[in-house]
MIDOSE-759985 format. One line per 2 residues: number of its first residue (from 1); their letters; for each residue x, y, z negated of N, C-alpha, C. Coordinates in nm, 3 decimals. Layout:
# MIDOSE-759985
NUM> a> X Y Z X Y Z X Y Z  ...
# end
This chain:
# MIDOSE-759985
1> xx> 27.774 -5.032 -5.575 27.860 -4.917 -5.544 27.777 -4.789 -5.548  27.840 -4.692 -5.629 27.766 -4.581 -5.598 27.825 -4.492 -5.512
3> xx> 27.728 -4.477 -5.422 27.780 -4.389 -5.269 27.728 -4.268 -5.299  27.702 -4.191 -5.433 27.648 -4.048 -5.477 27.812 -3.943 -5.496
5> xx> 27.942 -4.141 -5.482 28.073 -4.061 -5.541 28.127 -3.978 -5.417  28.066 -4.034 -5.266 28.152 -3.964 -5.133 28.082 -3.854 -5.140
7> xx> 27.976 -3.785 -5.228 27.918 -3.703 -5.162 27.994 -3.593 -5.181  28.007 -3.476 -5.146 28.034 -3.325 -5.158 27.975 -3.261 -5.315
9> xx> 28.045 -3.222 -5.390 27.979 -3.207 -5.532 27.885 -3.097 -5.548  27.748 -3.108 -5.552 27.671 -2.992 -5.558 27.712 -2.852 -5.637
11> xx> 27.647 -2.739 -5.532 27.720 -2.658 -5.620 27.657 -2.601 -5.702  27.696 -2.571 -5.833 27.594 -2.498 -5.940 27.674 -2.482 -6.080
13> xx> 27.644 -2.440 -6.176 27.692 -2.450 -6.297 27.689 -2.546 -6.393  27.828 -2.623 -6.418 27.820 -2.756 -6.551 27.882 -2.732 -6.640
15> xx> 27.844 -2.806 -6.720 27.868 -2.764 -6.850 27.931 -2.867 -6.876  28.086 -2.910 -6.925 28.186 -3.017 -6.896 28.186 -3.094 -7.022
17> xx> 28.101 -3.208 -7.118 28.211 -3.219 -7.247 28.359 -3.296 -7.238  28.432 -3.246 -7.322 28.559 -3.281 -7.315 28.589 -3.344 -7.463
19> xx> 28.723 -3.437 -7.460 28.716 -3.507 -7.603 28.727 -3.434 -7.723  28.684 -3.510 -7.822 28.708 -3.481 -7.961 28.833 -3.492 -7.997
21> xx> 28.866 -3.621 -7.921 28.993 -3.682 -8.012 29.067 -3.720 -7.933  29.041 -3.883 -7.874 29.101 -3.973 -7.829 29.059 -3.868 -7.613
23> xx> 29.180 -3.906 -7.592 29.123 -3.814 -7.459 29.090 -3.934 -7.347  29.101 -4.026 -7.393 29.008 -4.165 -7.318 28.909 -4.138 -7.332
25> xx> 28.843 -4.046 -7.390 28.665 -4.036 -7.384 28.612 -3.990 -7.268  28.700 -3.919 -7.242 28.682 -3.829 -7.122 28.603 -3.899 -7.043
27> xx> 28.502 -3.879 -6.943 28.429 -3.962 -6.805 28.510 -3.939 -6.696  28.489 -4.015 -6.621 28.527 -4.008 -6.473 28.473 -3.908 -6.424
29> xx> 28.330 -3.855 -6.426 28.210 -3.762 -6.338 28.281 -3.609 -6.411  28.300 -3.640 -6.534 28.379 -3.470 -6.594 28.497 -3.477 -6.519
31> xx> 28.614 -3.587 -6.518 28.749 -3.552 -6.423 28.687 -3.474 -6.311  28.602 -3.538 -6.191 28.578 -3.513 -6.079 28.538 -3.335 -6.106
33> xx> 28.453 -3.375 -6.169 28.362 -3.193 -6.151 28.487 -3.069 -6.185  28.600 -3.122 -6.274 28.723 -2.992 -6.346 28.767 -3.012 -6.250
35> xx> 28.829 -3.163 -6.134 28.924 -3.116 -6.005 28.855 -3.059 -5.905  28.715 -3.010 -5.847 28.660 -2.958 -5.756 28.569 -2.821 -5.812
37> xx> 28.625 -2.816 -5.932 28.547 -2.693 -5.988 28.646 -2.552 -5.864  28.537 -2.419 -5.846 28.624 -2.314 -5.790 28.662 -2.234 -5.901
39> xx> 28.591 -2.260 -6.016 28.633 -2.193 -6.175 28.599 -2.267 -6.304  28.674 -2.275 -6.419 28.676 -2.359 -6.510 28.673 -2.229 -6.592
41> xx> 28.539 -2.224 -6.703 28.568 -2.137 -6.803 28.571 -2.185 -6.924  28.703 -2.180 -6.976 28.749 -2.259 -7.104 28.751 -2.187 -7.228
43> xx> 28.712 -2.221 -7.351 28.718 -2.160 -7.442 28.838 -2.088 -7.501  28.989 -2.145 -7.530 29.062 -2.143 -7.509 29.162 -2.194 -7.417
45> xx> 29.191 -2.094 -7.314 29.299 -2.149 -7.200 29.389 -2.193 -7.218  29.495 -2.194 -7.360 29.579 -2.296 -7.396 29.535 -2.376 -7.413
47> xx> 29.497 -2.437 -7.493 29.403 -2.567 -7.537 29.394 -2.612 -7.413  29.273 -2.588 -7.338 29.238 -2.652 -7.221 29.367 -2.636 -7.126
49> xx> 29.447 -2.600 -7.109 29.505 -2.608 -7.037 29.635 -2.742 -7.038  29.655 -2.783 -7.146 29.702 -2.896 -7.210 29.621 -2.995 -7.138
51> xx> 29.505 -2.968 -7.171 29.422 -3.147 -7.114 29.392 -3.145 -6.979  29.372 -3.032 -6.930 29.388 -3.051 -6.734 29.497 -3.081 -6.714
53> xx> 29.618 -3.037 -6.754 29.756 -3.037 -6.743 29.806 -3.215 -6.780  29.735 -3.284 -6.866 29.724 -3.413 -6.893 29.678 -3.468 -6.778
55> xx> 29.546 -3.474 -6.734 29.502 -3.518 -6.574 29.542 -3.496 -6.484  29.568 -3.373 -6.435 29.671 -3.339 -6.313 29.568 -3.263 -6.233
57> xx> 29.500 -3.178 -6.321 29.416 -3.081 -6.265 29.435 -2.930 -6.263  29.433 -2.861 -6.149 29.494 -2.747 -6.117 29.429 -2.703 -6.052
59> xx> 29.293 -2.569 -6.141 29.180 -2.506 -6.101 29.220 -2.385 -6.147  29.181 -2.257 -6.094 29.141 -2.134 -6.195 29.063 -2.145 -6.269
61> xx> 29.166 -2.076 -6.399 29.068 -2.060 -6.533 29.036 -1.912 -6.571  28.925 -1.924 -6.660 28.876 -1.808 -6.739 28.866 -1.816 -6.891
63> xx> 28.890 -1.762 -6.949 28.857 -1.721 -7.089 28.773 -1.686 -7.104  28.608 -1.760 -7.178 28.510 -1.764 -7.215 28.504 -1.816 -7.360
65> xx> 28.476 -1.692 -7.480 28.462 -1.766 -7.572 28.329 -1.645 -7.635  28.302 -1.689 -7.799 28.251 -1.609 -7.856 28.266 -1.459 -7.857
67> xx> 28.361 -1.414 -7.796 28.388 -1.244 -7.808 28.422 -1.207 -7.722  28.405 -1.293 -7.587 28.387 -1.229 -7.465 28.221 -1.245 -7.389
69> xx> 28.184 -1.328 -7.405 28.062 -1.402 -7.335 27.962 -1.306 -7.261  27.968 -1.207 -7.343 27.842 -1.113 -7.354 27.938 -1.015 -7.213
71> xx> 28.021 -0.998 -7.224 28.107 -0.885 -7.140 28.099 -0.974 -7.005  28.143 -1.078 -7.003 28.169 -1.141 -6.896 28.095 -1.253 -6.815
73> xx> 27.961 -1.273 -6.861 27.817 -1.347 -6.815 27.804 -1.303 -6.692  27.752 -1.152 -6.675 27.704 -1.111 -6.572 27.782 -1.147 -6.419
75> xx> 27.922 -1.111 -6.459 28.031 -1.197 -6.351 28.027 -1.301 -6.342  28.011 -1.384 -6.409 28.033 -1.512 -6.365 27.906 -1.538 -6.313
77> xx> 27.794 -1.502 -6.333 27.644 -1.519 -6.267 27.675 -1.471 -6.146  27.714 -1.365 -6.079 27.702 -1.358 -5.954 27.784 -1.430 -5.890
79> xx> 27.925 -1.459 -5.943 28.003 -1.592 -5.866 27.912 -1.712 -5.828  27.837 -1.747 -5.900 27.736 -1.881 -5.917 27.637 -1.825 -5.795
81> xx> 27.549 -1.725 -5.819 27.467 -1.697 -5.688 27.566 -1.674 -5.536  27.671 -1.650 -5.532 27.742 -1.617 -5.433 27.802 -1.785 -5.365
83> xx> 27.761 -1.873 -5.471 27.755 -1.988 -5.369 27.876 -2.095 -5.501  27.975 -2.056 -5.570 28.049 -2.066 -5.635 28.027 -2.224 -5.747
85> xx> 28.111 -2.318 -5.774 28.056 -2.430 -5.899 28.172 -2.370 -5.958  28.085 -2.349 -6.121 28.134 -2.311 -6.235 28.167 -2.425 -6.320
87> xx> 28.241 -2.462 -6.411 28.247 -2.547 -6.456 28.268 -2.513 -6.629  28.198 -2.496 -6.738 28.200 -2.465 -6.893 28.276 -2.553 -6.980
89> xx> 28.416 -2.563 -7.035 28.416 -2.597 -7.152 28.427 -2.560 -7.277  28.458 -2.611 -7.346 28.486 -2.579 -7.491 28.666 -2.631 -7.595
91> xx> 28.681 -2.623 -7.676 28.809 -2.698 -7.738 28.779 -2.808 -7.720  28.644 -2.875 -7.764 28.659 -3.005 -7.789 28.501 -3.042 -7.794
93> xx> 28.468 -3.119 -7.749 28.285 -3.135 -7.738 28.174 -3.124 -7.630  28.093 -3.077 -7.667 27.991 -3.015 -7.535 27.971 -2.892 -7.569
95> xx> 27.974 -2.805 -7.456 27.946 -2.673 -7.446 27.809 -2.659 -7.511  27.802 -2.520 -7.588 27.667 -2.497 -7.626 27.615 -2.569 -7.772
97> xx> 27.674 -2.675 -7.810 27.656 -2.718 -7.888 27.788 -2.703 -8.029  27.739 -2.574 -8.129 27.783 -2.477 -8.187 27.974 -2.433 -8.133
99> xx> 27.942 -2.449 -7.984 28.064 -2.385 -7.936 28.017 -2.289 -7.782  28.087 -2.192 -7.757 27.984 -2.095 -7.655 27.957 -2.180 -7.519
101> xx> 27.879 -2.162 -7.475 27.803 -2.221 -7.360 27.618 -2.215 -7.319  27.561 -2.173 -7.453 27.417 -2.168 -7.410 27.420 -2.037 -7.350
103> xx> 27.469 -1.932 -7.402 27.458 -1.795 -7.308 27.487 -1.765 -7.202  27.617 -1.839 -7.082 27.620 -1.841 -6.946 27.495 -1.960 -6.871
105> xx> 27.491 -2.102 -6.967 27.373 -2.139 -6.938 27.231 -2.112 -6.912  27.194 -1.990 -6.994 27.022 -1.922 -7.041 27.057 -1.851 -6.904
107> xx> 27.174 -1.749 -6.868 27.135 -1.658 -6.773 27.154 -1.654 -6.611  27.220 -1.832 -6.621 27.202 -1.861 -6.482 27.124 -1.922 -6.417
109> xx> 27.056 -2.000 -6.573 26.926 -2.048 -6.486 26.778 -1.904 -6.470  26.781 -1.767 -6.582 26.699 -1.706 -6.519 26.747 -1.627 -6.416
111> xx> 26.882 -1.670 -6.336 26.863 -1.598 -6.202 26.885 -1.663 -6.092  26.861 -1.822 -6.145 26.744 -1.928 -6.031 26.909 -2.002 -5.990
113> xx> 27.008 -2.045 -6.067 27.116 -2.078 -6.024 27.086 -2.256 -6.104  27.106 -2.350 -6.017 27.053 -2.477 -6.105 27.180 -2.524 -6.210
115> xx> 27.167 -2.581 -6.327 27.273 -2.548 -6.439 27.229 -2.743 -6.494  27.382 -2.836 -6.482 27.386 -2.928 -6.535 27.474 -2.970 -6.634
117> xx> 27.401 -3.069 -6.754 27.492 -3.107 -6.862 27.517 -3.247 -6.846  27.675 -3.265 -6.838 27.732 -3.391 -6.822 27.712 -3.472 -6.942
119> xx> 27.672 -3.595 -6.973 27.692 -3.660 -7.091 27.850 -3.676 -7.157  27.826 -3.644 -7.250 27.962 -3.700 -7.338 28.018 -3.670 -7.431
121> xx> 28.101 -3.684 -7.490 28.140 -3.658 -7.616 28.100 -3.480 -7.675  28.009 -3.585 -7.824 27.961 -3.488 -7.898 27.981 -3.546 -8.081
123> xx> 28.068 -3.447 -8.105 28.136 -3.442 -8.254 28.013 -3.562 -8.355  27.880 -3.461 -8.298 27.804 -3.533 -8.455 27.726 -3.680 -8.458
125> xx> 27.739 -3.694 -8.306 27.651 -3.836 -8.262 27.701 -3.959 -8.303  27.865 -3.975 -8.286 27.912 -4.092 -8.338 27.919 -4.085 -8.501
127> xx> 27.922 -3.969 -8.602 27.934 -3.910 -8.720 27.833 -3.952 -8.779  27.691 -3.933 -8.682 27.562 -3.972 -8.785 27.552 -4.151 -8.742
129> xx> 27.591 -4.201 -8.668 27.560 -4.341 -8.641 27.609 -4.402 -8.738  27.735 -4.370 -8.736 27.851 -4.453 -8.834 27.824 -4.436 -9.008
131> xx> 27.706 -4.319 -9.021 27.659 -4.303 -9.142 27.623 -4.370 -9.230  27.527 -4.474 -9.193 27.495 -4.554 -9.302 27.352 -4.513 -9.354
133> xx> 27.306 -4.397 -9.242 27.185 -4.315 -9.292 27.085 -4.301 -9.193  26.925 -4.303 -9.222 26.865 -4.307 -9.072 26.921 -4.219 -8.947
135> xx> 26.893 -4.250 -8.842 26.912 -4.182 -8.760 26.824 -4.131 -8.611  26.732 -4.208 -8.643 26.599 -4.227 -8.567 26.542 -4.090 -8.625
137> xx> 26.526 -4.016 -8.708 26.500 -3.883 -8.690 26.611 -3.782 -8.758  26.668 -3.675 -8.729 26.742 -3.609 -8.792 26.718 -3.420 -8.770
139> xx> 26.829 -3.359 -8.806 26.823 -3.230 -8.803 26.989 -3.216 -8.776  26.960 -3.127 -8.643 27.160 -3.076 -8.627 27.159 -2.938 -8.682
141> xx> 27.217 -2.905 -8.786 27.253 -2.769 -8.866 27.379 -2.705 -8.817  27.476 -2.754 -8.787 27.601 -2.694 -8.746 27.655 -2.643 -8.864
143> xx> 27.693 -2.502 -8.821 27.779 -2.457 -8.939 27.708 -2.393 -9.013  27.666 -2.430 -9.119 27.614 -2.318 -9.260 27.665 -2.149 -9.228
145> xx> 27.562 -2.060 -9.276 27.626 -1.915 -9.254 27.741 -1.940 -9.382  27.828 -1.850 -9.347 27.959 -1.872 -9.442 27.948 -1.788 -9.556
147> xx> 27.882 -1.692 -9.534 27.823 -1.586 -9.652 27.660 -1.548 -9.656  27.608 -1.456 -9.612 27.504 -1.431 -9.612 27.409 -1.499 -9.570
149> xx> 27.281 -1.536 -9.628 27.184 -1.686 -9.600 27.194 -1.825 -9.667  27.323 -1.799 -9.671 27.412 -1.956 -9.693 27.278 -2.008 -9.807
151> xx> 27.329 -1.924 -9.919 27.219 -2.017 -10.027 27.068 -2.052 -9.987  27.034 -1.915 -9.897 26.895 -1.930 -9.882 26.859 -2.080 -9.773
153> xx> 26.953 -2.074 -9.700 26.927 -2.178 -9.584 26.958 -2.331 -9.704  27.015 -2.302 -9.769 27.061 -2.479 -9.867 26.898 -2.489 -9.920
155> xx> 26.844 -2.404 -9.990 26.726 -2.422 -10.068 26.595 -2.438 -9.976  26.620 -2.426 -9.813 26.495 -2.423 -9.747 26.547 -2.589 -9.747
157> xx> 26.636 -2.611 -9.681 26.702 -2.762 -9.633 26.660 -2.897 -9.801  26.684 -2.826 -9.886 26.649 -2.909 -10.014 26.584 -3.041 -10.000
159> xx> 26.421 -2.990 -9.926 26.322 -3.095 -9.901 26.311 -3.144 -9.800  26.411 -3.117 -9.703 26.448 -3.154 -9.541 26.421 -3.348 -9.602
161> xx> 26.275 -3.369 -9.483 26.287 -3.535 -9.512 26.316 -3.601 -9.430  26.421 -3.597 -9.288 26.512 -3.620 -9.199 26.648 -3.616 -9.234
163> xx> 26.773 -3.675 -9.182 26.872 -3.690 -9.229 26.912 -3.542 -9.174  27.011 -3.499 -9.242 27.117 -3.370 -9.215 27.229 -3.390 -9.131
165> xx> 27.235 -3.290 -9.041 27.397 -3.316 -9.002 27.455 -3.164 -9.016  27.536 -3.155 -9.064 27.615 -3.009 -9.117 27.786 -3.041 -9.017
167> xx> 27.888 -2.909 -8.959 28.025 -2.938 -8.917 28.046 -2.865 -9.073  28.159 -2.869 -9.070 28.274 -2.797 -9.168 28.415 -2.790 -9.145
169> xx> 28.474 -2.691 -9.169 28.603 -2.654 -9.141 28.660 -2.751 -9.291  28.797 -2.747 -9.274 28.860 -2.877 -9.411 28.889 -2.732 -9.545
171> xx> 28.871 -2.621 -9.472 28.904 -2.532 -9.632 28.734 -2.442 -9.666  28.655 -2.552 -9.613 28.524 -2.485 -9.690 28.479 -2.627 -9.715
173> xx> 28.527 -2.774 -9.718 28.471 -2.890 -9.751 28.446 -2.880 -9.881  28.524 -2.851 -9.984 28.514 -2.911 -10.116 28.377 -2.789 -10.152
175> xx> 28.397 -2.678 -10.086 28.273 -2.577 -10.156 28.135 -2.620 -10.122  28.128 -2.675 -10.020 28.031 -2.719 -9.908 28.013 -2.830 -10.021
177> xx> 28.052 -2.932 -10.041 28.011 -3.062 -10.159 27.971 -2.981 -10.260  28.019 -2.928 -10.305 28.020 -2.841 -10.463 27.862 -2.778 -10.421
179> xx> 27.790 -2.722 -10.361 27.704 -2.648 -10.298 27.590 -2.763 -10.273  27.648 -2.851 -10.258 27.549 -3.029 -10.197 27.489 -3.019 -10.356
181> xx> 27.632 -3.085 -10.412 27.555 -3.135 -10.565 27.417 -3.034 -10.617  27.456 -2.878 -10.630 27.403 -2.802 -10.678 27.271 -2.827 -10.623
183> xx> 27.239 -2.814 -10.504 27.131 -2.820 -10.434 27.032 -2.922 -10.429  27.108 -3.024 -10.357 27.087 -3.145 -10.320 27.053 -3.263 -10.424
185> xx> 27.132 -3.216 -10.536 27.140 -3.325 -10.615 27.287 -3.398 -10.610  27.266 -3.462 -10.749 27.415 -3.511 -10.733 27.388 -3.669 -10.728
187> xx> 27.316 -3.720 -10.688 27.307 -3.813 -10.632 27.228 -3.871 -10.483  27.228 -3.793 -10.391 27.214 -3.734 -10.266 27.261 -3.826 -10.225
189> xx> 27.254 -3.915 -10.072 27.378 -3.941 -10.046 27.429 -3.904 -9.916  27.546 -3.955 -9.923 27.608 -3.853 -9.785 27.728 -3.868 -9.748
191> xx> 27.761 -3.876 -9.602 27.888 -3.941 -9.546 27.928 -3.845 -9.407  28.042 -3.862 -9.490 28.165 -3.734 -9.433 28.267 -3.802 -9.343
193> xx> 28.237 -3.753 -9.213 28.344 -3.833 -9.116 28.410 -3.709 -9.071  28.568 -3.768 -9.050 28.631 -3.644 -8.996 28.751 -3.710 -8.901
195> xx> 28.828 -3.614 -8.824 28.914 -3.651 -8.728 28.857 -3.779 -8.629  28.717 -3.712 -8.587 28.666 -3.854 -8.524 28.734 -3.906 -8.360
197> xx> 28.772 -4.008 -8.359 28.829 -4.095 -8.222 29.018 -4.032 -8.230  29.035 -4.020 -8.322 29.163 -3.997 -8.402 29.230 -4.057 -8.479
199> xx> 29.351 -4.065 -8.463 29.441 -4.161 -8.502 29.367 -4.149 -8.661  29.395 -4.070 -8.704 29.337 -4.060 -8.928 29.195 -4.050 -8.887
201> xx> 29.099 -4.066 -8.843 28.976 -4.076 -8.852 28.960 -4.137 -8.934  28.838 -4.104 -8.993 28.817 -4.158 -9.164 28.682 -4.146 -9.202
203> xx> 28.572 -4.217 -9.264 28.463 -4.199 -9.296 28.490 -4.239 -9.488  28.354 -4.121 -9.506 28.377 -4.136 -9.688 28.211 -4.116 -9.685
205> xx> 28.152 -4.210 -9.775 27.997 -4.289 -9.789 28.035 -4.253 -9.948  27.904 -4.221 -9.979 27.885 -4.187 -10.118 27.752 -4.136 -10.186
207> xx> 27.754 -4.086 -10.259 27.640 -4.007 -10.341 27.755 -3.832 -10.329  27.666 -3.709 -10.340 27.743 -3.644 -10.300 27.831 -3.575 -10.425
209> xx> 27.820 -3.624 -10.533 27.886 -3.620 -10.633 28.023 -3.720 -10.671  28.014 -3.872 -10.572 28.135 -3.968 -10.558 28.189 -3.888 -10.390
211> xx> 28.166 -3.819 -10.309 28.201 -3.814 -10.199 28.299 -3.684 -10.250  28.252 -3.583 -10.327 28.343 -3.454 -10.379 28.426 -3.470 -10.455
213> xx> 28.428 -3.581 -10.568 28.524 -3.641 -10.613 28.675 -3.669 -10.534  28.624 -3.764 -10.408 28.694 -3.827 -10.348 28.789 -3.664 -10.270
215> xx> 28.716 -3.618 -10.191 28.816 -3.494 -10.158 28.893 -3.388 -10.255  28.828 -3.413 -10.384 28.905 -3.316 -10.477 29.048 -3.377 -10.501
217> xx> 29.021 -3.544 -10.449 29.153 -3.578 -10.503 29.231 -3.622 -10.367  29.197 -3.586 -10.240 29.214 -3.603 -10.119 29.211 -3.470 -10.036
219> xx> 29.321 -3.412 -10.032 29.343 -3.299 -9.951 29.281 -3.266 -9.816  29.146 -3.242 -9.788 29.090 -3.192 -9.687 29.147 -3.164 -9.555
221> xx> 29.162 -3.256 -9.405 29.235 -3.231 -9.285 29.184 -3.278 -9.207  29.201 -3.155 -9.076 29.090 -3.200 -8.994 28.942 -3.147 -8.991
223> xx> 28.866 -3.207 -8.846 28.734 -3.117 -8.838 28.618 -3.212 -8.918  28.552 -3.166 -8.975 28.484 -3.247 -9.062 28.288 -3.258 -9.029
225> xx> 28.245 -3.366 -9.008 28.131 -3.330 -9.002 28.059 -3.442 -9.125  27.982 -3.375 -9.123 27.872 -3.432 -9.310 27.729 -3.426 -9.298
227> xx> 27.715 -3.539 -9.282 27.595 -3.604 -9.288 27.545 -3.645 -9.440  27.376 -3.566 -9.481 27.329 -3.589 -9.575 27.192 -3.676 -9.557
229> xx> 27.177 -3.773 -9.636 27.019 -3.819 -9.656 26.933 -3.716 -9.688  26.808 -3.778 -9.671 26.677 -3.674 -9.645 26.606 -3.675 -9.803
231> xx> 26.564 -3.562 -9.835 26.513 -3.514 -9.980 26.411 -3.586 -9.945  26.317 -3.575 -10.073 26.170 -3.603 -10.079 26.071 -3.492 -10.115
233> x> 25.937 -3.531 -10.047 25.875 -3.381 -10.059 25.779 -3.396 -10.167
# end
């Protein structure tokens, strides 16, 4: 039995992940921390408000995303020193991990506020397992710049001799392959999982010239993450 569950929930700042997909992912220790949170800052408050609203959780929320963060850090830091548990999510994932959360994280721990990350669902971990590709060493890339860099960052990555993990939106997939071949080679290989712990969840294993094929003739849906094998140097 763990008797750590009667305790009183320490107070400090967490960082919540919440599902990808299937909302059975969810933990028990994330339920607990969103029903005793004194503030939940959600990326989008619709969104999140759906999946507390699924549990039967009824906290104040905040709107914390990319184009507020910077405005609204400093507040929420002094809530946290004033004694306050914050609680971070995102749409779907772990905070901080290419969704906002490292920037209320960085500035509550330099003003001595203790800041914890719950284990759990993260988009690229089950994506690279299910790969078919090492995974004992890798590289998390996130999202490619969408314009500027873009090429330069493909041609540093070229000789990357660790596996890749790249996200992608479903209306930059086929450019994103098209961009693989060029780079990478067109016989690269590389496996594209998308809608993961989702009813259409789907994995596509290939060379990245049979994998672009396959979506040219397969309409792109859903969040996509793409895992490439490692160049040679």
């Amino acid at each position: 039995m763990n008797h750590n569950l009667y305790l009183s929930l320490p107070r400090m700042l967490y960082l919540v992940p919440t599902p990808v997909g299937n909302l059975e992912d969810i933990t028990l220790r994330a339920l607990r921390v969103l029903k005793e949170a004194d503030l939940i800052l959600a990326e989008d408050t619709r969104t999140s408000g759906l999946l507390l609203k699924h549990f039967d959780i009824h906290r104040p929320m905040l709107s914390y995303h990319k184009f507020n963060e910077h405005q609204t850090v400093e507040r929420i830091v002094e809530r946290l020193r004033a004694g306050e548990t914050v609680a971070v999510i995102s749409d779907a994932g772990t905070p901080g991990i290419s969704d906002p959360g490292f920037l209320v994280a960085r500035e509550a721990s330099r003003a001595g506020v203790e800041v914890s990350c719950l284990p759990g669902a993260t988009a690229f971990v089950p994506a690279l397992v299910v790969s078919g590709l090492p995974c004992d060493k890798f590289c998390f890339e996130g999202f490619l710049p969408q314009k500027k860099g873009r090429q330069t960052r493909l041609s540093q990555l070229a000789g990357e001799t660790r596996t890749m993990v790249f996200y992608e939106s479903p209306h930059r997939v086929i450019k994103t392959l098209q961009q693989f071949v060029e780079v990478f080679g067109p016989e690269r290989p590389v496996s594209v999982c998308r809608e993961i712990s989702k009813i259409h969840e789907e994995v596509v294993r290939g060379t990245t010239t049979e994998v672009l094929a396959h979506f040219m003739e397969h309409e792109p849906r859903g969040e996509f993450v793409i895992v490439v094998g490692a160049g040679t140097l």
